[in-house]
C-alpha positions in Angstrom: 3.1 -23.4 -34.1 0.3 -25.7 -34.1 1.0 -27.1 -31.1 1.5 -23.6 -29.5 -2.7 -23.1 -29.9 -3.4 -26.2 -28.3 -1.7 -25.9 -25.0 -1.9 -22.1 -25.1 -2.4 -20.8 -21.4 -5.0 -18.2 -20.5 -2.8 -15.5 -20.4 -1.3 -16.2 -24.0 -4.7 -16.3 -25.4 -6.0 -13.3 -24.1 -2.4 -11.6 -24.9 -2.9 -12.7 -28.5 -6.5 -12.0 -28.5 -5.2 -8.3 -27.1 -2.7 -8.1 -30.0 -5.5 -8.7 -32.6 -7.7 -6.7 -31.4 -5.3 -3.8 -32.2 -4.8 -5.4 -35.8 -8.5 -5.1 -36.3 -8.8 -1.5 -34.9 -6.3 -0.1 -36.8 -8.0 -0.5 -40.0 -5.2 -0.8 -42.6 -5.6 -4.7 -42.5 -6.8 -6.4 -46.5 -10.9 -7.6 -45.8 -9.3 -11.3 -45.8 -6.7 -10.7 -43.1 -9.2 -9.3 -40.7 -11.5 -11.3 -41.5 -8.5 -14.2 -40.3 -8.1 -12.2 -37.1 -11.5 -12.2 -36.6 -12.3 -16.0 -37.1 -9.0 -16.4 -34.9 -10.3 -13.6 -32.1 -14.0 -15.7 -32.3 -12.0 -18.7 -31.2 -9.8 -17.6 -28.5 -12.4 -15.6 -27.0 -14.6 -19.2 -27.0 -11.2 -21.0 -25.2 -11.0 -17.9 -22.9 -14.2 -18.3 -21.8 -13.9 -21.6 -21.1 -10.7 -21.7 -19.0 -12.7 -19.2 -16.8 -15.6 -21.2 -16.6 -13.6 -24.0 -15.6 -11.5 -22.2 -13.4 -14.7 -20.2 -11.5 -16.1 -23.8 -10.8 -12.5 -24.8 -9.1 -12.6 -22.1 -7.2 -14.6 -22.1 -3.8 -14.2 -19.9 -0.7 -14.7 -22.0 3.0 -16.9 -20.1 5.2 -17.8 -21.2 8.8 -20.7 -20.6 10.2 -22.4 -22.7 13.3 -19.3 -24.2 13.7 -19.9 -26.7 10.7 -17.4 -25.4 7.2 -19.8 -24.8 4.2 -18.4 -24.6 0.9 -19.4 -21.5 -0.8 -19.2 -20.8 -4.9 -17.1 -18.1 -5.4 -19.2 -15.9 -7.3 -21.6 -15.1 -3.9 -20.4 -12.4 -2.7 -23.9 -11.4 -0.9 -22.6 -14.3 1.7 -19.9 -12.4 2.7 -22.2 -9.3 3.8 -24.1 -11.9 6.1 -20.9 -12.9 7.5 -21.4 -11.5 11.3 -19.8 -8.4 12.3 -18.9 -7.8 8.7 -21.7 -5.5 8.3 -23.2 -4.6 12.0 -21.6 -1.6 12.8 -24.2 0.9 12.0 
């Protein structure tokens, strides 16, 4: 099971993370269990976060402009309003 945490994917994560949020919510869990689930939340939110930050910096959207392809961050989406036509219809 071990293994399991260390090559979980993003999606496992967040589904477990998901699962004890609902734990925690519920209130019926002893003070030591939740407190677990939340040391164990704290630490898959942490690898959740980092799988996106990783995965945000892989991502990249190809614009042209000018004829010359620029390689744009993903998280710009102000470049796509100056994108022309896009925007000039008024």
């Amino acid at each position: 099971m071990a293994a399991k945490k260390k090559t979980a994917t993003f999606e496992s994560a967040l589904e477990e993370l998901e699962q004890l949020v609902e734990r925690l919510e519920s209130g019926d869990l002893p003070l030591d269990e939740a407190l677990a689930d939340f040391e164990r939340g704290v630490k898959l939110t942490h690898e959740c976060q980092k799988k996106l930050a990783s995965a945000e910096q892989k991502v990249k959207v190809l614009m042209e402009e000018n004829g010359q392809v620029q390689e744009l961050p993903f998280d710009t989406p102000d470049e796509f309003s100056a994108n022309p036509g896009a925007g000039d219809a008024e």
